[in-house]
SELUMKE-770412 format. One line per 10 residues: number of its first residue (from 1); their letters; for each residue y, x, z of C-alpha. Coordinates in steps of 0.1 Angstrom, whole numbers, plus 5000, padded with zeros to 4 digits. Each point is the difference from the previous one (the first is absolute). Layout:
<atoms>
NUM	A	Y,X,Z  ...
</atoms>
This chain:
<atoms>
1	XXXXXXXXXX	5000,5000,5000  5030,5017,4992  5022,5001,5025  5033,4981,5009  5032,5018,4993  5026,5005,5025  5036,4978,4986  5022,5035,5013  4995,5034,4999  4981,5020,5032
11	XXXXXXXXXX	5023,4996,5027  5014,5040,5005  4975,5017,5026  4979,4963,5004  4961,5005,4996  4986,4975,4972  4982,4982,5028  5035,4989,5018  5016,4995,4966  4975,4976,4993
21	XXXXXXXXXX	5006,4981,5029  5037,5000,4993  4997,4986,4968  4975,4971,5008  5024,4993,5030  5031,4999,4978  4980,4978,4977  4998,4975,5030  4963,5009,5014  5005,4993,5035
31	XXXXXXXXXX	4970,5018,5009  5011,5033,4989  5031,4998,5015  4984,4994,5030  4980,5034,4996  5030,5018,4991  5013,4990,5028  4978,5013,5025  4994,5033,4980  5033,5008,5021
41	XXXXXXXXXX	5007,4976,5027  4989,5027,5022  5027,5029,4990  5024,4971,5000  4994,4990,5034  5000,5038,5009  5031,5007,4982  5019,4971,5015  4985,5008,5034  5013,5034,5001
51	XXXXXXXXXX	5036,4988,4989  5000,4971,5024  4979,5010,5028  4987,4967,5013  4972,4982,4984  5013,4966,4998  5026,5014,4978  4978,5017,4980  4980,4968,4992  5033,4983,4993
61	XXXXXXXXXX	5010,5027,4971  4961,5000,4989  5003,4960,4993  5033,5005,4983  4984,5026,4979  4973,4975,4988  5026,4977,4993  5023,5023,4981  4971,5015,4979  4984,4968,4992
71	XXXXXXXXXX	5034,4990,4988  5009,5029,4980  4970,5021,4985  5011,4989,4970  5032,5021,5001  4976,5034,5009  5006,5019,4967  4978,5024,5009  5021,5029,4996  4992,5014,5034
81	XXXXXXXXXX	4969,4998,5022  4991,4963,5009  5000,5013,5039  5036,5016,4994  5011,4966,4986  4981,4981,5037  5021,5030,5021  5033,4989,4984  4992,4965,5012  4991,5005,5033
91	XXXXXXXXXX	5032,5026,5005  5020,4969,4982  4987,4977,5026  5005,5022,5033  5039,5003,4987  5004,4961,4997  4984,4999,5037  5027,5031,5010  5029,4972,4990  4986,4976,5023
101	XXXXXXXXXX	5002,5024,5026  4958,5004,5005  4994,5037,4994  5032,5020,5013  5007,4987,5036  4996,5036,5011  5016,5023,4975  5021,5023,5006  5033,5004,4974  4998,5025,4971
111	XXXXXXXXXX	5033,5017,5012  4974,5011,5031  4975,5010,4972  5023,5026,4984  5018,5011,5030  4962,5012,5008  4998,5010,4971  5032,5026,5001  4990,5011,5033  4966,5007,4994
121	XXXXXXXXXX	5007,5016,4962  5028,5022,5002  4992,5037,5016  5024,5016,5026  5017,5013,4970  5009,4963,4989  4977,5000,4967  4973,4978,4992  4960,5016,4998  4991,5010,4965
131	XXXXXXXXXX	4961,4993,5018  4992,4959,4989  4987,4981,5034  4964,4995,4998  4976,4974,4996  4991,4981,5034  4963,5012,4985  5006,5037,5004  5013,5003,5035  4984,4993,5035
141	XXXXXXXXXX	5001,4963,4999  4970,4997,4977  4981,5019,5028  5016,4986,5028  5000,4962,4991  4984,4982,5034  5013,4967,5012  5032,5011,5019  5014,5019,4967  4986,4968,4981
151	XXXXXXXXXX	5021,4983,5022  5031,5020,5000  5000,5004,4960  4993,4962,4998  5028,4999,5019  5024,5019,4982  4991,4988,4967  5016,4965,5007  5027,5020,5015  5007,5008,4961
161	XXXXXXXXXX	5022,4979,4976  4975,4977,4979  5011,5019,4970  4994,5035,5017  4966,4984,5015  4989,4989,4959  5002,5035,4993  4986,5019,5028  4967,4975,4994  5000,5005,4966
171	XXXXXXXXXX	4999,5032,4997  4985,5019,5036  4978,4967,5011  4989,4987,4967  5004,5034,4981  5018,4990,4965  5018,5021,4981  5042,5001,5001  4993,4987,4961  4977,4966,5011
181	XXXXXXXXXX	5022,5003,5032  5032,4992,4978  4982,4973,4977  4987,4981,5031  5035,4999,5020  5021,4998,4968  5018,5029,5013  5009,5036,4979  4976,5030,5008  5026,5020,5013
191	XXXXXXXXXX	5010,4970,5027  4960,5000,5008  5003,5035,5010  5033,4995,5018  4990,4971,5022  4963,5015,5002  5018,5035,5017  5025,4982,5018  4970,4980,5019  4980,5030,5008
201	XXXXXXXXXX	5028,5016,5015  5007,4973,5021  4961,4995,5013  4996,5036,5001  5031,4992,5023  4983,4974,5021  4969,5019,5001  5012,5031,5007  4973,5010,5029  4973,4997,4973
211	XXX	5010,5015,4971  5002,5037,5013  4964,5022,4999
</atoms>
């Protein structure tokens, strides 16, 4: 039996068997939207989890996922990864939650972010370190991480800006590139890298007791 043809192209860095499913689910097959769907509820759930930090929440951006996909797979062109395209979603829903006031009762003001910043950059003769600040992966925490420094990093992640918070997830937690990084938050590479040092410095601020050997 020769077999069906997809209506679009492969979806950029999408394996056949998930394309397939996006094309039978965009041709109104209810089923396979279904087991799309769950192919990814799990990082979604994990994603908005580490963003939010209370499970209730995450099960609220989870169902508004399902509700935003189901409305608009359609409008997936397919240039980018299917998964890239569920990421800008989620990161789409979590800032329509920070304008209700849900996910940044605790943040602290970006003026306290680069004032950190300054302090913590510039050497005693005033210039900033030519050395980049490294990735949470290559110092002490990845070796250190028991529940009290789960606690305190918890902590001081939703002490972060939500748009400061995106970033830091995106690309320490969840480990995407600046490039991916930039297409999922809509934002320029270089303002990925800006916000992404900018929140380091400031945990590497807050958790200053563990990040020295």
């Amino acid at each position: 039996m020769e077999k069906k043809q997809t209506n679009d192209r492969t979806p950029a860095g999408t394996d056949e068997a998930t394309a397939e499913l996006i094309d039978r689910a965009r041709s109104g097959d209810s089923e396979s939207f279904n087991r799309l769907f769950r192919k990814y509820e799990d990082t979604i759930f994990s994603f908005a989890f580490k963003v939010c930090r209370d499970r209730n929440e995450a099960g609220e951006t989870l169902q508004d996922t399902y509700v935003n996909v189901f409305r608009n797979l359609k409008q997936f062109d397919g240039r980018s990864k299917f998964s890239t395209w569920l990421y800008s979603i989620v990161v789409n829903n979590c800032l329509m939650k920070r304008r209700r006031g849900k996910l940044e009762k605790n943040a602290v003001s970006i003026e306290e972010i680069i004032a950190r910043e300054r302090g913590a950059d510039r050497g005693h003769d005033g210039n900033m370190p030519s050395e980049p600040l490294p990735r949470w992966r290559n110092t002490p925490l990845e070796q250190a991480m028991d529940s009290e420094l789960k606690t305190r990093l918890d902590k001081a992640i939703m002490k972060l800006p939500l748009d400061y918070r995106l970033v830091f997830i995106l690309r320490d937690l969840e480990g995407k590139s600046a490039e991916e990084t930039s297409r999922i938050t809509k934002l320029t590479v270089p303002a990925v890298k800006s916000r992404l040092r900018r929140a380091r410095v400031f945990l590497r601020e807050e958790l200053n007791e563990y990040m020295t050997s």
